[in-house]
N, C-alpha and C positions, 0 to 999 in steps of 0.2 A: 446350476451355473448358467443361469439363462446369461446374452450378451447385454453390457449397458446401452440402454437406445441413446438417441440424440439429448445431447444437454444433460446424461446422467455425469455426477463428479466421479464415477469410477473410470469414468474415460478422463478427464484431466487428470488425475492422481496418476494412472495409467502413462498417459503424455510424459508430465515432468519428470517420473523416475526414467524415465527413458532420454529427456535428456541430460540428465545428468550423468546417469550409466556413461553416456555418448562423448562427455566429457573429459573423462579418466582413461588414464593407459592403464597397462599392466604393472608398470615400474611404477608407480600411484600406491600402490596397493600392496608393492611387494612381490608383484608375479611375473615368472620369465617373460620376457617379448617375443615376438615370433614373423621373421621379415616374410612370412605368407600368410599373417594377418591382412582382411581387406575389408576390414569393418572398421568404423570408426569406434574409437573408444573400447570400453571393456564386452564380453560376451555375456548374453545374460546368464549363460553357464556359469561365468565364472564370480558372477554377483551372487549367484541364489547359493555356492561355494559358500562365498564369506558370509553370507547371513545367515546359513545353516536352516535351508530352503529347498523346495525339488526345483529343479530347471522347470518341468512345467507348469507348477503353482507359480513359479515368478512371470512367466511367459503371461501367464492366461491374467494375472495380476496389470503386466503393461496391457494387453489388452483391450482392458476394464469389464474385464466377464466375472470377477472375482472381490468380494469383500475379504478382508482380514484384519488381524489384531492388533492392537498398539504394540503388542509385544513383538511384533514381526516385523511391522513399519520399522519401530526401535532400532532391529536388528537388521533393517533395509538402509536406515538413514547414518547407522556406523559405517556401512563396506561402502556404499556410497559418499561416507566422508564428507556429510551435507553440515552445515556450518546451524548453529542455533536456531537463526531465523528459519531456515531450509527447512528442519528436523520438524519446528513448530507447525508448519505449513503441512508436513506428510501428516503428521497425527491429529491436525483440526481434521481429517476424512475418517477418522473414527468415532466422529461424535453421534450420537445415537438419540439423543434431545429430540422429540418432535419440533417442528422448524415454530419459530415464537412469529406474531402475524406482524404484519410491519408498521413504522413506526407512526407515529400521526405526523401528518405532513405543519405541525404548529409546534409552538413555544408556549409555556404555560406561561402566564403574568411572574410568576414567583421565580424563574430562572431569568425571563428575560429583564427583572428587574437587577438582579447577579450580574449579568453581564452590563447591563448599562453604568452599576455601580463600578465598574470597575477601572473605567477609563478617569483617567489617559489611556492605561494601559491596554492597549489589543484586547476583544475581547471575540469571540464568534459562538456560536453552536452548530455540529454539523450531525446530517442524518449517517445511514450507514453509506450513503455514500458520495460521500462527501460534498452533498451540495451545505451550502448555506443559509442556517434560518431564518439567523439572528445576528445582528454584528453590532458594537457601539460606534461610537463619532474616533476612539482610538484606532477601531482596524479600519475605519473608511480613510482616517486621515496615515495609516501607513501604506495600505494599497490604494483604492479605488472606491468611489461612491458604487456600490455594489444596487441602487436602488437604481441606476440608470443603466445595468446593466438587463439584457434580456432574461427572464426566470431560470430557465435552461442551463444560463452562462453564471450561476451564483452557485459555482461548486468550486473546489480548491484546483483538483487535475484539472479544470479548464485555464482558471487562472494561470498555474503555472507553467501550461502547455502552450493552450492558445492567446494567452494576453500576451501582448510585445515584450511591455515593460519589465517584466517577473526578470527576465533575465539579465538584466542589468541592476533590478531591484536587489535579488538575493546574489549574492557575491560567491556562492559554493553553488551556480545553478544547477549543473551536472549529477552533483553527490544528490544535490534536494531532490530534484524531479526526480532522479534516477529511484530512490526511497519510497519515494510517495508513490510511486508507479505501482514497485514490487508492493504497497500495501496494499493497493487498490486491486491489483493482479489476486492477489489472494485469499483476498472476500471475496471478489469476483466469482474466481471459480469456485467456489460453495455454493453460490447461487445462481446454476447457469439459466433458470429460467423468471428472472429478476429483468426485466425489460428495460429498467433503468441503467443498468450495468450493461448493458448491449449497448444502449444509446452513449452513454459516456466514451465506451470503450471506441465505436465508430467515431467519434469524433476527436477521439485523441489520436486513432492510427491516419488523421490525415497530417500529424507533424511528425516528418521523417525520425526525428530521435525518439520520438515515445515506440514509433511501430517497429524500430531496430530493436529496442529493449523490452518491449511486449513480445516480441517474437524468442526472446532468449529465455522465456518462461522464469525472469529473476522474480525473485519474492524477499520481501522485507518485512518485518514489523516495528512498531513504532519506539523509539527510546527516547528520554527526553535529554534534551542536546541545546546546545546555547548556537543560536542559526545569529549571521552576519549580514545585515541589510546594509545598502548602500542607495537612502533616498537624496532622491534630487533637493529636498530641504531642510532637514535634520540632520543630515549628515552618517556616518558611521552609525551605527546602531545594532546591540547587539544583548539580543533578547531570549529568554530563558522559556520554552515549551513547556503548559503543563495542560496534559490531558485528563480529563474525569469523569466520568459514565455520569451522566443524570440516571438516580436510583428509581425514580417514580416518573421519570418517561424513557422506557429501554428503548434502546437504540440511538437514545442521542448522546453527543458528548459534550462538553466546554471545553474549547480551545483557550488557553490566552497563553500570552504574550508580557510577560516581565522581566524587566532591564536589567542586565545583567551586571552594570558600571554607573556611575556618576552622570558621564557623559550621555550615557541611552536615557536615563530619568528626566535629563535636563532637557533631549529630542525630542522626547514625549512632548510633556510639557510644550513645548514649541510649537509643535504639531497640534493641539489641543489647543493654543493660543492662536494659532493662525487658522484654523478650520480648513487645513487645505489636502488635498491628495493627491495622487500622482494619474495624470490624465494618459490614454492612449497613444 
């Protein structure tokens, strides 16, 4: 039971059941209240209770001195009442997979021809995190010429953190970022000695909303969802997410971007006729 050193994930895994414990009463869960409670949230006692646990296997578990099973997470992430995403989040720390080496920092001819073909419509390729490899003249013409932007700054969290425009661009900005955060948040911690996910992460806690909501340890994962842009030249536009692992280079994905209405085909289209994007 040696302790996790620095940057081991049994100490974030440790962390977040802890604040989520921190978050729930008694009446949560069904358990008398007690006005000479002076802790926040529930006791770990009375978590390793509902998960049918010792108090000091939970203990040494927050921690992070302690590995344990999917079947106990399982029975961690019921008493703690952790929502889908949540649950998915505690049992990726049971993965047992030697770590796969990382990804090539390029695009094969054969995908980036996929994406080019695809415009009008949005098209991108992102690494695991989420910088950007590859985009057509679709995603430049509904965000930003992404080639004039600094190498560093061609990732999505920068975009939607630190670019002006995002936020008046995507019309649910709060739901969006907020999403995107918690996915970032929990690849992140899997890989706390990943240098790139240090650097992203430093430079998203300098906008007050992300470093509010990185601090609340939220976690998300991705669903595909029809998202609402509001560009300064096509107008209304309302487009359909689809994500897809490139099989024969792990770790990257295809992003695009298809029109959900009449009216987003005919934006496209316009945008792709006028070669234009949305400047800073």
């Amino acid at each position: 039971m040696n302790g996790g050193g620095a940057g081991d994930p049994r100490r974030e895994l440790g962390a977040f059941l802890r604040s989520r414990r921190e978050r729930l009463g008694p009446a949560d869960v069904g358990l008398p209240g007690s006005p000479r409670r002076r802790t926040p949230g529930l006791r770990r006692e009375e978590v390793a209770e509902l998960a049918g646990v010792s108090a000091s296997w939970y203990a040494w578990l927050e921690q992070g001195r302690v590995r344990t099973s999917e079947q106990v997470l399982r029975s961690l992430a019921r008493a703690l009442r952790l929502n889908a995403d949540e649950t998915a989040h505690v049992l990726s720390f049971t993965e047992r997979a030697a770590p796969a080496g990382p990804p090539p920092g390029w695009v094969s001819p054969n995908l980036l021809s996929l994406v080019e073909s695809l415009a009008p419509h949005p098209a991108t390729v992102l690494d695991p995190h989420w910088d950007l490899l590859a985009w057509n003249s679709g995603y430049s013409g509904l965000l930003t010429d992404l080639a004039r932007l600094a190498p560093k700054q061609r990732n999505l969290l920068w975009l939607v953190f630190r670019w002006p425009p995002a936020r008046t661009l995507l019309a649910s900005w709060e739901s969006e970022a907020r999403s995107l955060l918690g996915q970032f948040r929990a690849k992140a911690a899997r890989h706390p000695q990943d240098g790139r996910y240090a650097e992203i992460t430093g430079e998203l806690l300098h906008d007050p909303d992300a470093a509010r909501w990185y601090g609340r340890r939220e976690t998300a994962a991705f669903h595909p969802a029809v998202r609402h842009f509001r560009h300064p030249v096509a107008g209304d536009l309302r487009l359909r997410y689809v994500k897809l692992a490139a099989v024969d280079e792990p770790g990257h994905h295809l992003l695009a971007y298809l029109p959900d209405d009449r009216a987003t085909a005919q934006g496209l289209e316009l945008l792709a006729g006028a070669g234009t994007c949305v400047r800073p």
